[in-house]
TIPA-133309 format. One line per field, with one value per residue (C-alpha): x negated, y negated, z; residue in one letter. Coordinates in steps of 0.001 Angstrom, whole numbers, plus 524288, in hexadecimal, padded with zeros to 5 digits. Layout:
N
px	c(X, ...)
py	c(Y, ...)
pz	c(Z, ...)
residuo	c(a, ...)
This chain:
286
px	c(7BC11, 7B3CF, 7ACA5, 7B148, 7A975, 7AEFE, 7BC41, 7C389, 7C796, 7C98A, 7D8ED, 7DDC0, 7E748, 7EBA3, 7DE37, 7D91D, 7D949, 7E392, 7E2F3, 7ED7D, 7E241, 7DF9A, 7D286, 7CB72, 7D0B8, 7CA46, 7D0F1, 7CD65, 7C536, 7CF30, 7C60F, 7CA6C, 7D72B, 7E08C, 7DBD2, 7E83F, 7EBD3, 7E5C9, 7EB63, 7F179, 7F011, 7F0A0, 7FFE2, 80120, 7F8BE, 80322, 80CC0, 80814, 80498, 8116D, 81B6D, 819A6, 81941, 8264B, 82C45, 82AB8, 831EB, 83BDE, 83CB5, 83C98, 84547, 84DAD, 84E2B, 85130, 85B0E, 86124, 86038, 85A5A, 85DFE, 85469, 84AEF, 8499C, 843D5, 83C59, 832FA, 82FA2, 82AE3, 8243D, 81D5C, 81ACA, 8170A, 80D9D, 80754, 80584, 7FE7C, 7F540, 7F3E3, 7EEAD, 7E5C7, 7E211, 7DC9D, 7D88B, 7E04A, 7E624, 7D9DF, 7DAEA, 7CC4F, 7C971, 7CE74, 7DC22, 7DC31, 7D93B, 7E36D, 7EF3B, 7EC1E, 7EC7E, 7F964, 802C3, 7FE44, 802D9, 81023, 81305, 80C3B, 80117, 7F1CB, 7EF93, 7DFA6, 7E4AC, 7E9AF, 7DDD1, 7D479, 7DDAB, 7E30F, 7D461, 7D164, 7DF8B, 7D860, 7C9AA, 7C57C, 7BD2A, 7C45A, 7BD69, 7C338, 7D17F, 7DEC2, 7E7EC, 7F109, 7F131, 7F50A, 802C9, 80346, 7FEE6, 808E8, 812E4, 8225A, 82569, 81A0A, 81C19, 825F2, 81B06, 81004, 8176F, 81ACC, 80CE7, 80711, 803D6, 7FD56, 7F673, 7EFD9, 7EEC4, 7E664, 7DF5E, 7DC3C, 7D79A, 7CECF, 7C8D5, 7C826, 7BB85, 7C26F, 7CB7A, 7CDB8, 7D4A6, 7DEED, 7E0A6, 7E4A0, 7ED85, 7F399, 7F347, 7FCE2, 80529, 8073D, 80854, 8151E, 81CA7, 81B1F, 81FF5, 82B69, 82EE8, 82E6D, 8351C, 840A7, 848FD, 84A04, 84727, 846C0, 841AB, 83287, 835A6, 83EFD, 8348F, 82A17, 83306, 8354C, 825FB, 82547, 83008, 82966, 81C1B, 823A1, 828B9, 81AE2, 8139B, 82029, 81D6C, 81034, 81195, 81B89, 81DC1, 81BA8, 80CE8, 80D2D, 81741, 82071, 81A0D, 818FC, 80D34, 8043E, 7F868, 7F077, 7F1F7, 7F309, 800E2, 804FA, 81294, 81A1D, 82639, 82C82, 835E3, 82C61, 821BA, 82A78, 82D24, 81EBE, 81865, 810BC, 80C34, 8111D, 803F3, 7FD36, 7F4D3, 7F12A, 7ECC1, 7E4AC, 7DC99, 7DDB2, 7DEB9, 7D91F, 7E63F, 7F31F, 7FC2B, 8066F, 7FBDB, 7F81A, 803A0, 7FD15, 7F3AC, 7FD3F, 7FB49, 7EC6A, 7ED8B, 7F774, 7EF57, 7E407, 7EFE9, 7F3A2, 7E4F1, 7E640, 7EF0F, 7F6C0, 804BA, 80ECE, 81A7B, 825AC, 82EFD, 83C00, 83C57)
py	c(80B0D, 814EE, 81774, 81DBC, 82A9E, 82BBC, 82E07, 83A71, 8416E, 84E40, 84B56, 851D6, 84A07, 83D9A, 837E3, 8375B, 829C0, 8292A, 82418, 81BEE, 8132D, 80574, 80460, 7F6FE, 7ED74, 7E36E, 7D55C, 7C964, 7C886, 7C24B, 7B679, 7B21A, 7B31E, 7AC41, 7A902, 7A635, 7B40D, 7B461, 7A73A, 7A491, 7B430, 7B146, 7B053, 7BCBF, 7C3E8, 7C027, 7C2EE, 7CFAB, 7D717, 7D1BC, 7D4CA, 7E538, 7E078, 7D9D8, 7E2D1, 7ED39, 7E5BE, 7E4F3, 7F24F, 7F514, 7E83F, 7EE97, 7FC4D, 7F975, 7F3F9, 7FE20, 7F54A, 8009A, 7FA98, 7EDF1, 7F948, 803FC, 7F80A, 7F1C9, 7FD22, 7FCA6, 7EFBA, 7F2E0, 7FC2A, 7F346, 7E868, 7F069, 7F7D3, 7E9A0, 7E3D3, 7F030, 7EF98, 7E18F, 7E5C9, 7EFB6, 7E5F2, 7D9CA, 7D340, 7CBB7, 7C4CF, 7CDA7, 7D08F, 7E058, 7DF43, 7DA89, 7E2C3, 7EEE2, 7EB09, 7E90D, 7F5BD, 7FDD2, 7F4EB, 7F30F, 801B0, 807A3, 801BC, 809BA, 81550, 81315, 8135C, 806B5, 80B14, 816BB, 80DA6, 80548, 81227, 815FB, 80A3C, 805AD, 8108C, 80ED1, 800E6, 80955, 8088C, 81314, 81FDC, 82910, 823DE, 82AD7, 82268, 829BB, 81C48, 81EC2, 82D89, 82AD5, 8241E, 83210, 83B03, 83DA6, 83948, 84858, 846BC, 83972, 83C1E, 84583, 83BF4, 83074, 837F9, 83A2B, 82D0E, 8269E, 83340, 833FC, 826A9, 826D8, 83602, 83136, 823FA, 82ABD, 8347D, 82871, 81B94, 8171A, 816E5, 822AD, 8201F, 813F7, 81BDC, 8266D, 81FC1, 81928, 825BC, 82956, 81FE5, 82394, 8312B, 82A25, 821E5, 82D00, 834CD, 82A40, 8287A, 835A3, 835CE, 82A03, 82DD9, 832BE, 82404, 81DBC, 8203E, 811DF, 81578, 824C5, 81B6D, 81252, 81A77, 822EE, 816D0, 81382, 8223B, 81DE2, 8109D, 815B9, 82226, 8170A, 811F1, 81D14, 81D81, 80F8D, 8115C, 81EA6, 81AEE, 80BFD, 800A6, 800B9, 80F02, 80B07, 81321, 81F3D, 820E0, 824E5, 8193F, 8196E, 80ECF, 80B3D, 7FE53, 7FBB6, 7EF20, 7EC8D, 7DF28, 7DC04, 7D139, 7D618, 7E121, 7DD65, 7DB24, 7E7CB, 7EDAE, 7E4E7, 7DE29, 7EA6B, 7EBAB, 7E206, 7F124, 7EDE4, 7DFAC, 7E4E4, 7EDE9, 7E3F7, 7DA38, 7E1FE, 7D6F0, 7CE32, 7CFAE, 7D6F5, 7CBAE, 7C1A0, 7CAD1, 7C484, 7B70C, 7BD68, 7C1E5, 7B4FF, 7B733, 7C832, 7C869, 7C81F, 7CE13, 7D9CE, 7D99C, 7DBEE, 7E8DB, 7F611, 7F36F, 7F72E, 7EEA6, 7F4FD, 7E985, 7E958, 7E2B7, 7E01C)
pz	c(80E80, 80ACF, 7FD5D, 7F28D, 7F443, 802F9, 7FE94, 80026, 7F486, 7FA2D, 7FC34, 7ED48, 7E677, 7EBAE, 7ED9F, 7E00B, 7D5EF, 7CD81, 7BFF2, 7C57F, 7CE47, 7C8FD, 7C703, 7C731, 7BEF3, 7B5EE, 7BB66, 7BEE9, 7CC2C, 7D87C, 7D751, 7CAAA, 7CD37, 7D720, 7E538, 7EBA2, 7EE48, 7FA13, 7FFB1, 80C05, 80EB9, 81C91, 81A83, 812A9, 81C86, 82651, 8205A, 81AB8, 82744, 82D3C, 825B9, 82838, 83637, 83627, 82D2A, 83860, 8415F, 83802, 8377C, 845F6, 84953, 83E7C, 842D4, 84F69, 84B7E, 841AD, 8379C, 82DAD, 82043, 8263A, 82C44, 822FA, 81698, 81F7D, 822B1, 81247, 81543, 81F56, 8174C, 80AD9, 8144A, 81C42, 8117F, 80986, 814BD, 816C7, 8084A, 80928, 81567, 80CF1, 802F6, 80D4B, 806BC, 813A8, 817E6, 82411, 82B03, 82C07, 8398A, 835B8, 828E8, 8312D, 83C56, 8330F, 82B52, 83573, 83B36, 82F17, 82BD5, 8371F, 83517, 82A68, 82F66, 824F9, 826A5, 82160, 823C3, 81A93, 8107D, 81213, 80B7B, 80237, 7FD50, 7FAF0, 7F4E5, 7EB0D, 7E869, 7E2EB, 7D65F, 7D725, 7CFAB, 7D8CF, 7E465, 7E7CC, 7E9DE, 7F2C1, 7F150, 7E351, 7E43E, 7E4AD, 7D737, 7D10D, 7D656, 7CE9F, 7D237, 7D814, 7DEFB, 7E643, 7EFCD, 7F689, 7F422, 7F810, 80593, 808FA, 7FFA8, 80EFD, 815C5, 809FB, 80949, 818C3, 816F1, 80D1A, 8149D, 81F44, 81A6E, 81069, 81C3F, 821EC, 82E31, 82CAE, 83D71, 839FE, 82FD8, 839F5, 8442C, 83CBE, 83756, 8452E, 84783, 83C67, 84214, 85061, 84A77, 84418, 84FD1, 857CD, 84FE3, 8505F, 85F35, 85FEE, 8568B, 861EC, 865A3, 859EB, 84C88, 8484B, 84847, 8408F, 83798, 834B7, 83191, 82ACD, 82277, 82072, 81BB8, 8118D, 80C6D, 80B31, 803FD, 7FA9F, 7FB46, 7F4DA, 7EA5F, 7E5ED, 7E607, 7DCFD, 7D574, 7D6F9, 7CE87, 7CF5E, 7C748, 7BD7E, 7C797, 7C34C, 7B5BD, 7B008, 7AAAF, 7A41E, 7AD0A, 7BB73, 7B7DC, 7BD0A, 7BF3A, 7C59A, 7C2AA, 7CB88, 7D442, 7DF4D, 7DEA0, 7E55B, 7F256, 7F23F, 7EF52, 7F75F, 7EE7F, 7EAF4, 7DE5E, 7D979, 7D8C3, 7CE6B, 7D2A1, 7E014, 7DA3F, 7D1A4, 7DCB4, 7EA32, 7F283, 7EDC8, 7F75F, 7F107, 7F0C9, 7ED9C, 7DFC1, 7D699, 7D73A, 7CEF1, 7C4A5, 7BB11, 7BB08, 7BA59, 7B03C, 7A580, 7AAE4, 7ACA1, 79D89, 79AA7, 7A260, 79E84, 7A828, 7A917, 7AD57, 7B655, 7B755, 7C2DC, 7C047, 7D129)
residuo	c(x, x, x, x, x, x, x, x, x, x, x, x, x, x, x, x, x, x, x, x, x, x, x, x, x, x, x, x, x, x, x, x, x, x, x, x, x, x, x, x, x, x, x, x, x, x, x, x, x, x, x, x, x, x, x, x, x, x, x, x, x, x, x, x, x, x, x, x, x, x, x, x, x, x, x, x, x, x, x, x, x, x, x, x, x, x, x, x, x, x, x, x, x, x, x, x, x, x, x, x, x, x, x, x, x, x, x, x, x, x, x, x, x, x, x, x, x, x, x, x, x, x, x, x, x, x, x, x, x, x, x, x, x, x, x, x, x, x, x, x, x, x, x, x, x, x, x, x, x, x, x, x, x, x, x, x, x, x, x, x, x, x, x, x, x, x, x, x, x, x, x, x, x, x, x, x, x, x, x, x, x, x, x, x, x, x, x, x, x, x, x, x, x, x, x, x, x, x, x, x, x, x, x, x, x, x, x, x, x, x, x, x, x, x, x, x, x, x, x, x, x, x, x, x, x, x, x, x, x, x, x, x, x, x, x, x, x, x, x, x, x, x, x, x, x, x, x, x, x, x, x, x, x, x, x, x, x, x, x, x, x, x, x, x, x, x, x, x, x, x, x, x, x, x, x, x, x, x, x, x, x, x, x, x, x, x)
């Protein structure tokens, strides 16, 4: 990715750093804590990339079908599968080589008409200390709730713009956005004789519009009321299945290298390292 000084900053508004970005925090290095987060990753690596795969199969076996109240869920996990695996090829966090990482970004992307090469620059950039570097992911935590409908709308042509104009290798997001405007053509030609591939993407457009509304005003913000550190930690059960794992916000951030379902196994060792922070605590009764 490129430096800090080659980023763009000439896009007003959405690109700046919040007050709302964690910065770096003082914990315990992932040495001196547990090692068996990272065991028998081969398994979760399978099963990781997978699962998106099969759940689009569900979807299409589904569809086909006209079995819609099986079809229309199963493209949200689709979504929350696919973007969790990019996440953690995002990271490295699979033990992938640069080859496979590169591969299944551009794959698992593409099957939710994402640049996962896009999400690559921007979530990196999300993940910088540095307060002079700009967040476009964290954009949609400052606009206000008459605001988000708009923002959530145009949340993943925002990261994808801003991912291309900020990658090293800004042929590698275009072509992939290339593709995106390749499929909904497609399924507009195609509606005539079938509406599954306009219904489906029609249905991505919907979970990653739910997407950038967690992510605004979710769990992780203290759903959108105003707090005086970004310091938000979220504790729930039942929860997690539905965020993905991705309700461990604040965990990832001090330990981005962990997989995201692998981070609770730290909990009895970050507890109290937690209580010596101002952190506040949001509670989930799911």
């Amino acid at each position: 990715m490129r430096s800090k000084q080659t980023f763009q900053k000439d896009i007003p508004g959405w690109a700046i750093r919040s007050d709302r970005a964690i910065e770096e925090l003082d914990l315990p290095s992932l040495r001196s804590l547990q090692t068996e987060v990272f065991d028998r990753m081969g398994v979760a690596t399978f099963l990781l990339i997978v699962r998106p795969l099969v759940a689009v199969l569900v979807f299409i076996a589904s569809a086909t079908q006209g079995w819609w109240l099986l079809a229309v869920p199963s493209v949200w996990f689709v979504y929350g599968s696919t973007l969790t695996a990019v996440h953690h090829l995002i990271h490295s966090s699979l033990g992938l080589s640069a080859r496979g990482r590169r591969f299944w970004l551009r794959t698992l992307g593409l099957i939710v008409m994402e640049s996962g090469h896009a999400l690559q620059v921007t979530h990196l950039a999300h993940h910088r200390s540095n307060t002079d570097v700009p967040d476009p992911e964290g954009y949609i935590e400052n606009v206000t709730w008459a605001q988000l409908p708009l923002a959530a709308l145009q949340f993943r042509y925002r990261l994808a713009l801003w991912g291309l104009r900020n990658s090293p290798r800004p042929r590698r997001v275009a072509v992939e956005l290339a593709v995106h405007a390749i499929a909904h053509i497609a399924s507009l030609a195609l509606l005539p004789f079938s509406p599954i591939l306009w219904i489906y993407l029609s249905l991505t457009h919907v979970a990653s519009f739910v997407f950038a509304v967690l992510a605004g005003k979710g769990p992780q913000t203290n759903w959108g009321r105003p707090v005086h550190t970004p310091l938000v930690r979220v504790q729930t059960r039942l929860g997690r299945i539905l965020f993905f794992s991705h309700d461990q916000h604040l965990e990832h951030h001090a330990y981005p290298k962990v997989p995201l379902f692998r981070l609770r196994r730290l909990h009895p060792e970050l507890n109290p390292e937690f209580a010596k922070l101002d952190v506040i605590n949001v509670e989930m009764r799911i």
